[in-house]
C-alpha positions in Angstrom: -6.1 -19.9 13.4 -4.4 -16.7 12.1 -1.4 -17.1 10.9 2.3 -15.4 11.8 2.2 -14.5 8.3 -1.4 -12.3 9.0 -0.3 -10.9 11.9 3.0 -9.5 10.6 0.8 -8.2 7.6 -1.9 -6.3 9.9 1.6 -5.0 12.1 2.6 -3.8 8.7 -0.8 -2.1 7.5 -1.2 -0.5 11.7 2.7 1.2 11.5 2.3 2.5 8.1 -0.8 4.1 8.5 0.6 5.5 11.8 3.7 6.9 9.8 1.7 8.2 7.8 -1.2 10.0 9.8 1.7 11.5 11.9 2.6 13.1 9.0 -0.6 14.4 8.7 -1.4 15.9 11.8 1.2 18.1 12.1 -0.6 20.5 9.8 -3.8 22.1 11.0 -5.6 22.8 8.4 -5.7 19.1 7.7 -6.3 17.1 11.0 -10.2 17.1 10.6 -10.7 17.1 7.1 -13.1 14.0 5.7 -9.9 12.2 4.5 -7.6 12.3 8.0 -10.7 11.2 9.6 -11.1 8.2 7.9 -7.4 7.4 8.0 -7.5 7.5 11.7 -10.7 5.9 12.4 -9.2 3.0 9.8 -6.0 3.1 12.2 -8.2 2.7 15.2 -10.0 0.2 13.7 -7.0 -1.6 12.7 -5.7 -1.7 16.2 -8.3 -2.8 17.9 -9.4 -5.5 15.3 -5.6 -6.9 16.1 -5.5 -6.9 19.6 -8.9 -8.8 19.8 -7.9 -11.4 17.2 -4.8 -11.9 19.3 -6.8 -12.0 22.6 -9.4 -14.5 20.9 -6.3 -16.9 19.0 -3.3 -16.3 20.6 -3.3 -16.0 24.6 -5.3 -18.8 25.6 -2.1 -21.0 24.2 0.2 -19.4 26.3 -2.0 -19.0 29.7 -2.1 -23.1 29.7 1.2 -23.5 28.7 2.9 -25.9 31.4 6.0 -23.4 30.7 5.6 -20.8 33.5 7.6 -18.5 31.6 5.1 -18.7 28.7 2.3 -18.5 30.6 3.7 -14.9 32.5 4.2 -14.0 28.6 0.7 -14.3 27.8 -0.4 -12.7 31.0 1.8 -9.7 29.8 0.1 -9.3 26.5 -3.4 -9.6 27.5 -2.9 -7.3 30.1 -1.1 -4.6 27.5 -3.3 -5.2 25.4 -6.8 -4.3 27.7 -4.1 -1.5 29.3 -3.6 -0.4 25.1 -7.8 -0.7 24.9 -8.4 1.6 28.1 -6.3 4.6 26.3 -7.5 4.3 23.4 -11.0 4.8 24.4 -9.5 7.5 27.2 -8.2 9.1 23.9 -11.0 9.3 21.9 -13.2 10.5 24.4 -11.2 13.8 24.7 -10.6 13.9 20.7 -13.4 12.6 19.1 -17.2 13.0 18.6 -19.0 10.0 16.5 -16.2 9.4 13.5 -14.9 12.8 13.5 -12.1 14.6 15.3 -12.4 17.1 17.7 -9.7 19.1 18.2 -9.8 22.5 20.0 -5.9 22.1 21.1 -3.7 20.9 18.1 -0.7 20.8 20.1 -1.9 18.8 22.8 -3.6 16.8 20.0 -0.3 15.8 18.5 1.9 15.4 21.7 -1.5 12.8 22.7 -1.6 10.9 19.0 2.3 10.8 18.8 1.7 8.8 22.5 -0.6 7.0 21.6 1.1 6.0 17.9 4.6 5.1 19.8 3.1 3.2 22.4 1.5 0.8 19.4 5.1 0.8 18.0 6.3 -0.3 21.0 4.0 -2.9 21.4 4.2 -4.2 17.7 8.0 -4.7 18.4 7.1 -6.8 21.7 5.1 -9.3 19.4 7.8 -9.6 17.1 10.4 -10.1 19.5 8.9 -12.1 22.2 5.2 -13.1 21.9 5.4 -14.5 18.2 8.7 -16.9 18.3 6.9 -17.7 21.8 4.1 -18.9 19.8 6.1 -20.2 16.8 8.4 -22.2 19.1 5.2 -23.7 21.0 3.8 -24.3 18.0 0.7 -22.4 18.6 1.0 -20.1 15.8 1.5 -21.2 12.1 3.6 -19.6 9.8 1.5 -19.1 7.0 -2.4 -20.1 6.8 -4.1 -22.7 5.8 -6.2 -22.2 3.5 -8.7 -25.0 1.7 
């Protein structure tokens, strides 16, 4: 089972490549250059890898909880997290082509990645607020692996 300790660690590595590609994209001339484009497809990676290891080791501890309050908790956070799936692909179906950007509108492209960037800051401080002491308190998520 992932630990608290590895989630907190990919939260760390998905918010600082965010800070840092909206940095980035403000400037034109480098948006679609070979290097953003990796960053961002790393960030999207990133994302989505996290919200599927927290759909496949997380929620099905809180949906059977006997707690009803822990099982709306984990009802939340799937659901955010398919609603989080849905615009991400909604996203890179307008600004993306294979693993490259496509961006004919910079400053729609930047209102839509700045969206899209706060709304998985938004949802990183959800999981450190409610859905990891949930865990921690149930004692569904350890703090630190266990390694052999």
């Amino acid at each position: 089972m992932i630990s608290y300790m590895e989630l907190n660690e990919q939260n760390h590595k998905i918010t600082e490549l965010s800070n840092v590609l909206i940095y980035l994209i403000n400037e034109r001339s480098i948006c679609d250059t070979e290097v953003s484009c990796e960053l961002f497809f790393r960030y999207m990676n990133m994302v989505r890898e996290h919200l599927e290891v927290e759909e496949r080791e997380l929620y099905q501890a809180l949906l059977v909880d006997s707690d009803n309050d822990v099982r709306n908790i984990g009802r939340k956070f799937l659901s955010g997290s398919g609603e989080i799936k849905r615009i991400i692909n909604q996203y890179q179906k307008r600004w993306c082509k294979g693993k490259e950007l496509r961006i004919k509108d910079h400053s729609s492209f930047v209102d839509d990645t700045r969206e899209l960037f706060g709304l998985m800051i938004r949802r990183i401080d959800d999981e450190i607020v409610h859905l990891y002491p949930t865990l921690m308190d149930g004692g569904h998520l350890p703090m630190h692996s266990h390694t052999a």
